[in-house]
C-alpha positions, 0 to 999 in steps of 0.5 A: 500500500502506497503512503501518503503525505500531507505536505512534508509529512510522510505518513505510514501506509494505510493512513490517509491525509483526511486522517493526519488533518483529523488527528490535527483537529483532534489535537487542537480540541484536546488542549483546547477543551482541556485548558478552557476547564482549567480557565473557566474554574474559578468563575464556577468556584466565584459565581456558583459556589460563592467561594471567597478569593482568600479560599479560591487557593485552597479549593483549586488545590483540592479540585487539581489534586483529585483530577490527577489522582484520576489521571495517574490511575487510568492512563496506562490503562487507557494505553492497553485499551487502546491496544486491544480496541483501537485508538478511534473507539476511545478517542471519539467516547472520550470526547463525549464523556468530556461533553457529559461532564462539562453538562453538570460542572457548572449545576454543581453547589458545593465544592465537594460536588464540584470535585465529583465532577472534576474527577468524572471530567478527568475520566474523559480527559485521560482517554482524549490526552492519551489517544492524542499521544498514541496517535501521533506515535501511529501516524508519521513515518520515522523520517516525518516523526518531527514534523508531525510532532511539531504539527501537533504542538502548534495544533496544542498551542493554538487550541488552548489560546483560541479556546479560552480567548474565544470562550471567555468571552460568551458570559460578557456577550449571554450576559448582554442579551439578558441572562443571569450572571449565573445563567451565562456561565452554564451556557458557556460550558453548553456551548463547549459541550456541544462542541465536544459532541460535534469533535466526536463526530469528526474523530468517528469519522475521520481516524483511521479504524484498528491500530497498527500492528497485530490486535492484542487479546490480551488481558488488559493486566498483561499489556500494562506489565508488557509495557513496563517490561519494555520500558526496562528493557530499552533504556531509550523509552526510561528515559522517554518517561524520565524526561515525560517526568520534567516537560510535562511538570515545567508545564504547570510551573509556567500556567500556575506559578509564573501568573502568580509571581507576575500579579504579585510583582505587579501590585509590588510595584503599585500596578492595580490588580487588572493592570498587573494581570495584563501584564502578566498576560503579555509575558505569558502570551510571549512565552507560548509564542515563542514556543510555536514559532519555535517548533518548525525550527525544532521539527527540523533537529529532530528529523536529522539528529538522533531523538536522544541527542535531541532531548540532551539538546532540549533539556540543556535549553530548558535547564538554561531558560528555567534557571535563568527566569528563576534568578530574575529580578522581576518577570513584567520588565523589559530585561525579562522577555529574552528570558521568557523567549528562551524558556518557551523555546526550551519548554517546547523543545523538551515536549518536542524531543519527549515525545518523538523518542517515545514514538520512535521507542515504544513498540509497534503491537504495545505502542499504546501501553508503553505512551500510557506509561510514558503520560503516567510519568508525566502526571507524576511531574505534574503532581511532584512539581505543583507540591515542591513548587508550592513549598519553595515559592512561600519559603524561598522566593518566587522564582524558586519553582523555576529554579528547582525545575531548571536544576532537575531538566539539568539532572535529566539531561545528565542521564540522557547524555550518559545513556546516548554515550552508552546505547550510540547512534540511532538513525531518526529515520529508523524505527526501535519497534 
């Protein structure tokens, strides 16, 4: 069967343009519909649950802790699922159970039901998020892996911005056709309900049925243990998952703890409230920008370099970029926007360079358990570095977080190193499965 393409990506035989252009859309829902709940969740804890702003803090904490224990306990199972059924099947009930879940957060009353359904929505998320990473492992022919890689991202990126910039705004625009301050944010979730429905549609119809490789039998139990066995016995997917660990918890140290260090330095220097969140805003939106005017500059690395030379490379940019924002003065100054350009070029270079290695790594027939993993690792960044973080930016200061995480891309970047010395060469137009 011929391959295709879809424009300098090369796609595996049997996967056509109309499903990479599917997977593309998929992705920019994904993140999208992802980072719209997390935007949107104050304005329920605010406007529904008439949470104080003093208490906001702690029932955010409470409601990201019970979503990531959701997380971490069904995404390798998600990933062996997958190996059985398929990866269209859970991708396109994900994206409805997502849509079900956003139908009752914001009828919630309490904090505790906002939980349940945080948690609920967290089961919809876990098979979305990890059937977005098994299918870019699927699609791309090796030599095109970066590509598609690097595809996805700006996909990512450019959902989570034009999802919350474009759904912030319908409580204003319900509100001036005369409903409820209330009423305006439920419509709000329905309308990303609505959206969800129609993105399952697409996926349904639009992903390549089956998955690669033979279709497992297996019980689900075995495929998980088969995954970890693969895991230890290629060092390159250890340390996939290790460097999973630090790129997916640099994440959070940028969307928590960097708007919060920004609004504090703002009304430190006498900025209102409003004008020191604007600010922060901008840093924040140099910071992703950067990062996606990056990622055809990166693709490139990694389409001619070998994948664990390339996140040797990513995390020395991200170590640089993380302890360089750590150490600065203030993060709104002029002085700071070179260091905020390196960080999201690092930040998105260490993604980058994660999940083409782990693509390339994970074995055909058990790619699904073996990304489940790899997403695991990542959850339990998240978790490590959001309680480290929180501990560190009260008593030390608020650049710590960065630093500690510019301290522990270096460490991981020593291991990679040292594994590609031990392991050598291997040609990024080769696949490990």
């Amino acid at each position: 069967m011929l391959a295709n393409r879809l424009g300098p990506i090369w796609l595996q035989a049997g996967i056509t343009r109309k499903n990479a252009l599917t997977y593309l859309y998929a992705s920019f829902f994904t993140i999208g519909i992802v980072s719209f709940t997390s935007f949107m969740q104050p304005y329920v804890l605010a406007e529904n649950l008439n949470i104080p702003s003093d208490q906001q803090g702690g029932a955010t904490g409470m409601l990201s802790f019970s979503y990531e224990l959701v997380m971490l306990a069904l995404l390798v199972p998600m990933g062996a699922l997958a190996d059985k059924i398929g990866r269209r099947l859970i991708y396109r009930l994900g994206f409805l159970w997502v849509g079900g879940a956003l139908v009752i957060f914001p009828l919630a009353q309490d904090l505790y039901q906002l939980i349940v359904c945080r948690m609920l929505f967290a089961v919809g998320a876990a098979a979305i998020t990890s059937m977005m990473a098994t299918v870019l492992a699927d699609y791309p022919q090796e030599r095109s892996r970066g590509n598609l890689v690097a595809a996805s991202g700006i996909a990512n990126g450019l959902g989570a911005m034009t999802l919350v910039i474009v759904m912030s705004r319908l409580p204003a625009i319900f509100a001036d056709f005369g409903y409820s301050t209330l009423l305006s944010g439920r419509l709000t979730y329905w309308v990303a309900t609505s959206l969800c429905i129609a993105t399952a549609i697409i996926v349904g119809r639009g992903l390549a049925p089956g998955k690669p490789g033979k279709q497992q039998k297996k019980p689900l139990a075995q495929l998980m243990r088969e995954g970890l066995q693969a895991t230890r016995a290629n060092p390159r997917i250890a340390v996939a998952c290790l460097e999973a660990f630090v790129a997916r918890g640099d994440l959070i140290v940028i969307s928590t703890f960097f708007a919060l260090w920004a609004n504090q330095a703002g009304q430190a220097q006498g900025l209102g409230l409003e004008e020191a969140i604007r600010k922060a805003a901008v840093f924040i939106i140099i910071i992703q920008g950067s990062s996606l005017v990056w990622a055809p500059i990166w693709a490139v690395v990694l389409g001619k370099v070998d994948r664990l030379t390339a996140v040797v490379g990513a995390l020395i940019i991200a170590s640089v970029g993380y302890l360089w924002v750590g150490f600065s003065p203030s993060p709104i100054a002029s002085a700071f926007i070179p260091a905020a350009i390196l960080l999201g070029i690092g930040e998105f270079s260490a993604i980058m360079s994660g999940a083409a290695l782990i693509g390339q790594a994970a074995p055909e027939d058990i790619r699904g358990s073996v990304i489940g993993l790899f997403n695991f690792c990542g959850s339990i960044g998240i978790l490590c570095i959001t309680v480290i973080g929180g501990i560190v930016f009260d008593a030390w200061m608020p650049g710590a977080p960065f630093v500690v995480v510019g301290a522990l891309n270096f460490c991981v970047c020593i291991v990679a190193f040292l594994v590609r010395r031990r392991v050598g060469y291997q040609s990024p137009h080769s696949s490990s499965a």
